[in-house]
C-alpha positions, 0 to 999 in steps of 0.5 A: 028193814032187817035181815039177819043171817048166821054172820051178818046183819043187813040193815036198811040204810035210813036215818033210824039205824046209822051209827057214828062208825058207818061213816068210817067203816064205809069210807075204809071199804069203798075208799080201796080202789079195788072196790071202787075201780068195779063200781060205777058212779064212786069217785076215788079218792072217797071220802068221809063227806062222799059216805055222809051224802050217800048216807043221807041221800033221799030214799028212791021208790024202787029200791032197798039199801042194805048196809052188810054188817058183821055182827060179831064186831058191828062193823059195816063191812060192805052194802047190798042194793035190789034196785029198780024194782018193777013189781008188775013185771016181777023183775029188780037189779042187784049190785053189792061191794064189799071190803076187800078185807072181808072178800074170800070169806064167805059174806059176800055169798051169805049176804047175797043169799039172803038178799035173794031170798028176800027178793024171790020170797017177799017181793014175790020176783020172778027175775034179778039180774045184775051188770058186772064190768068186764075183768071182775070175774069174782063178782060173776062167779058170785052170781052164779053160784045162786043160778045166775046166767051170763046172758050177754054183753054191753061192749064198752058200755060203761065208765067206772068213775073211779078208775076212769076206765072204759069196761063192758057190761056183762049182763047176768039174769037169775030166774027164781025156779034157777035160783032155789035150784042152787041153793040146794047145792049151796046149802048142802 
């Protein structure tokens, strides 16, 4: 699977389309502890052989890893997840990181846009949602530029593994009716 957009190349991480240079790229992105200090079961220090295990890891039933690529450059810049897909409830989680030399540019937003528009017009969802750790406002700010509601939270419910810090779990939901209604004024 592939989804292209105006910048990006989303590509479905599989054994057909892994170039050499993922390795690298992923390892430079996710390796910064201010990427892997929000996520949940990466270790830091990451290294090359963590970003092969990743890579080759089997693929899960229910879920659809998207590595975001710059197209210009060909250069993986971050990874895009709809996990825990549940067709008869119509429901799937989302969770993404990206390169902090990449952040405040607008790929982030462009990369989750496209993932939403797969998820609400394709998989036919009726529902994402995601968990954010509590002191990562950029990332609920993220979500709710495309209709996301902060709809409770998980008082220190989760460890990054990473930083080894305890955080909350802010838990974000968007319906698919929110979700078109901002992205007209996304798009605008």
């Amino acid at each position: 699977m592939k989804i292209k957009t105006e910048r990006l190349v989303l590509r479905e991480k599989n054994k057909k389309t892994l170039k050499k240079e993922d390795i690298d790229d992923i390892t430079e992105g996710i390796g910064d502890i201010e990427v892997s200090k929000w996520l949940l079961v990466v270790p830091h220090p990451y290294a090359k052989k963590d970003a092969k295990q990743w890579l080759s890891a089997k693929k899960k039933k229910d879920t659809i890893d998207l590595l975001i690529e710059l197209a210009e450059e060909k250069k993986v810049i971050g990874a895009i997840s709809i996990m825990r897909i549940k067709e008869s409830s119509g429901v799937a989680e989302v969770g993404y990181w990206l390169n902090t030399h990449y952040h405040k540019k607008g790929y982030g937003s462009e990369a989750l846009a496209a993932v939403l528009d797969y998820a609400f017009n394709t998989l036919k969802l009726r529902r994402i949602e995601a968990g954010v750790l509590g002191g990562n406002p950029s990332s609920g700010k993220l979500l709710e530029k495309f209709g996301a509601v902060q709809e409770g939270i998980k008082r220190q419910a989760v460890i990054s593994k990473a930083s080894r810090k305890i955080h909350d779990e802010l838990i974000y939901g968007i319906l698919e009716k929110d979700y078109f209604d901002a992205l007209k004024n996304y798009r605008k």
